[in-house]
TIFIDO-364048 format. One record per residue: residue in three letters; x negated, y, z negated of N, C-alpha, C in turn. Coordinates in steps of 0.02 Angstrom, whole numbers, plus 50000, padded with zeros to 5 digits. Atoms other than C-alpha are relative to their C-alpha. Example, Ala and Ser with C-alpha at 12.3 -4.5 7.8 and 13.67 -1.06 7.14 Angstrom:
BEGIN
ALA499554994150000493854977549610499555006050000
SER500424994150003493164994749643500395005549963
//
This chain:
BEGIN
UNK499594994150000500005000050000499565006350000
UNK500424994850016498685011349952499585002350073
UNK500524996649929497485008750113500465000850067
UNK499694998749970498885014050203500045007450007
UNK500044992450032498795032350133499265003050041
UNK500614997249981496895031450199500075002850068
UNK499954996649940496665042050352499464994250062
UNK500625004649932495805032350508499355001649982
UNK501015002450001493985027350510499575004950044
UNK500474996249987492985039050551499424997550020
UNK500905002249995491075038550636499704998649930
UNK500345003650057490155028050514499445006549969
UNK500254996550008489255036150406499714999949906
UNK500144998850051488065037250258500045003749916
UNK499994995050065488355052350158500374998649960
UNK499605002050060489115050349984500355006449993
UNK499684992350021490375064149928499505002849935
UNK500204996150075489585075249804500094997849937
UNK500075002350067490285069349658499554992549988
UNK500295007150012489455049849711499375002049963
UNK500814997550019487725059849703500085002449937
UNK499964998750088488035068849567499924994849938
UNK499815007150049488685052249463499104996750010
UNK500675005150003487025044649546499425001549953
UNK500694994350041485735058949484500054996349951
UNK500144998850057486515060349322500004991249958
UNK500285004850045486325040349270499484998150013
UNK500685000249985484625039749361499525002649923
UNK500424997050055484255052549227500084998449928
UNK499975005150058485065043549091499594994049969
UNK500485006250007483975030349105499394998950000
UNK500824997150004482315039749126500045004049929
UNK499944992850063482945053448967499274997549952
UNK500515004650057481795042948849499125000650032
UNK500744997449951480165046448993499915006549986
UNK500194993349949480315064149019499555002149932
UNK500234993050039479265078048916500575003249976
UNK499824995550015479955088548814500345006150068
UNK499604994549961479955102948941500224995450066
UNK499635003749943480725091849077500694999249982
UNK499315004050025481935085548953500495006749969
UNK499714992350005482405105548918500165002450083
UNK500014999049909482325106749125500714998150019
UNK499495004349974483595092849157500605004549966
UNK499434997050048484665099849014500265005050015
UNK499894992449971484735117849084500174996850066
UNK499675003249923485095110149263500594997449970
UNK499525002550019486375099049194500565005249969
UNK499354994650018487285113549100500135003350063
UNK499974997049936487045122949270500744997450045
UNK499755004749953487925110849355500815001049966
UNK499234997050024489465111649227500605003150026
UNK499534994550003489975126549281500355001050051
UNK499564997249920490415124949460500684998949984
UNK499335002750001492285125049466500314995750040
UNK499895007149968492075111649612499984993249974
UNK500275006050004491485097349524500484996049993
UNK499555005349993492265082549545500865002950052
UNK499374997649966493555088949673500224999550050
UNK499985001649938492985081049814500274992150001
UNK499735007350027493575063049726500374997750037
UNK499135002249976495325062549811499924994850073
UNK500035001649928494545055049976500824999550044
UNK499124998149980496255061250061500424995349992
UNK499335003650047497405049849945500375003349980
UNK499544996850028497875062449844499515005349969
UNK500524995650010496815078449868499935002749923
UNK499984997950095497525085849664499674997249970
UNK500255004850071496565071049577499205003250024
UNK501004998550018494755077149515499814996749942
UNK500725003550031493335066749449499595003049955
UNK500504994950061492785082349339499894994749929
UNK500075001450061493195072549178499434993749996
UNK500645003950008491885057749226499315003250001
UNK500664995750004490605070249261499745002049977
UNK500384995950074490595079549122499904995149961
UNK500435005750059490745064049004499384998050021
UNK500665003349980489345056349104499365004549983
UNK500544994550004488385073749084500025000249934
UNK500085000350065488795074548912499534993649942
UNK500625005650004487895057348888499435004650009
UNK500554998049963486575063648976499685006449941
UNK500554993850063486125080648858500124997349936
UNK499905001150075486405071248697499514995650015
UNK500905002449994484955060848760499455002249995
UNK500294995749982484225073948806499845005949948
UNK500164994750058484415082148638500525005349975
UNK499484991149993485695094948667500694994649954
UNK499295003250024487075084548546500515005950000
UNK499324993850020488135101248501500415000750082
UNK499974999949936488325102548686500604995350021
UNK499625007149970488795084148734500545000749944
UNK499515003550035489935082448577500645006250024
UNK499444997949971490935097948635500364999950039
UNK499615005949956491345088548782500214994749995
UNK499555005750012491645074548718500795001649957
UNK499335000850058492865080148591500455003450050
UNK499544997849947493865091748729500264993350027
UNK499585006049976494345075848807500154994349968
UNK499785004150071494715065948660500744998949986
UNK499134999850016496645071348666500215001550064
UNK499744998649927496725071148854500574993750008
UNK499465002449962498405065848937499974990850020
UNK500165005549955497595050749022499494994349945
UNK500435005350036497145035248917499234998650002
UNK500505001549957495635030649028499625004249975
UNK500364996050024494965047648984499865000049946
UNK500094999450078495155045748798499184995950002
UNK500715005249989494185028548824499385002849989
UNK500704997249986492735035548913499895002349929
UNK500394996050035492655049648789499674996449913
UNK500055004650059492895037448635499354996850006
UNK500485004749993491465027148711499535004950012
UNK500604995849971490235040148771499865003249921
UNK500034996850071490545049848587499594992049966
UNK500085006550018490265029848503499124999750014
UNK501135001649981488355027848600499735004749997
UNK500204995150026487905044948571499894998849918
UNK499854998750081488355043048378499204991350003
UNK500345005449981487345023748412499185002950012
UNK500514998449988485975033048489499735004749950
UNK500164995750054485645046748346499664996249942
UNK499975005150046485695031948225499144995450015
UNK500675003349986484275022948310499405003050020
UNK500574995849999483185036348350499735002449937
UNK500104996550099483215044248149499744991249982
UNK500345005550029482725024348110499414996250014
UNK500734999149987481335026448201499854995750074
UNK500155005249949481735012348353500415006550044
UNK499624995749953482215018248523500324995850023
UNK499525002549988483675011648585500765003150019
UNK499434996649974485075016048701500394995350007
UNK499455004249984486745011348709500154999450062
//
């Protein structure tokens, strides 16, 4: 029913929508956070808030299904991961908690779970092991 909604096939083609890349970066960098320097890991962090602010993000999601639906709320949780790795907790937890009482179950989830390995990760860094959730 659904791939009925999709528009014809288009010339083949590589490029990812913006938000894929985005999503890609920011768990690339999730998974390096624990590598970087200091000032790298203040770099990423300032990029990553950067990034926040566009009022595009996640907006290109809808692949013409249903242009209204945006991907913002994975982005930011995912980004919010990302600077609480990165150090910036006050940051990530004010995103997480904004979507904490969102509309959409799914979203709670995420935020329940992203808040959860953040709190996980704090825990195991202060005990001296490194260890990500």
């Amino acid at each position: 029913m659904l791939l009925r909604k999709l528009p014809p096939a288009a010339a083949p083609s590589i490029r990812l929508p913006v938000f894929a890349q985005t999503l890609h970066i920011l768990h690339y960098l999730i998974e390096i956070a624990h590598l970087l320097s200091p000032g790298l890991r203040e770099e990423a962090a300032r990029k990553t808030a950067l990034l926040l602010e566009d009022p595009r993000l996640g907006a290109d999601w809808g692949s013409g299904v249903q242009a209204s639906i945006s991907i913002r709320w994975n982005v930011e949780l995912t980004a919010a991961y990302l600077l609480g790795l990165l150090g910036q907790e006050t940051d990530a937890g004010r995103i997480v908690d904004a979507y904490g009482n969102d509309e959409h179950v799914y979203v709670r989830n995420m935020a329940r779970i992203i808040g959860e390995r953040l709190a996980n990760n704090r825990i195991s860094t202060t005990s001296g092991k490194v260890s990500q959730a």
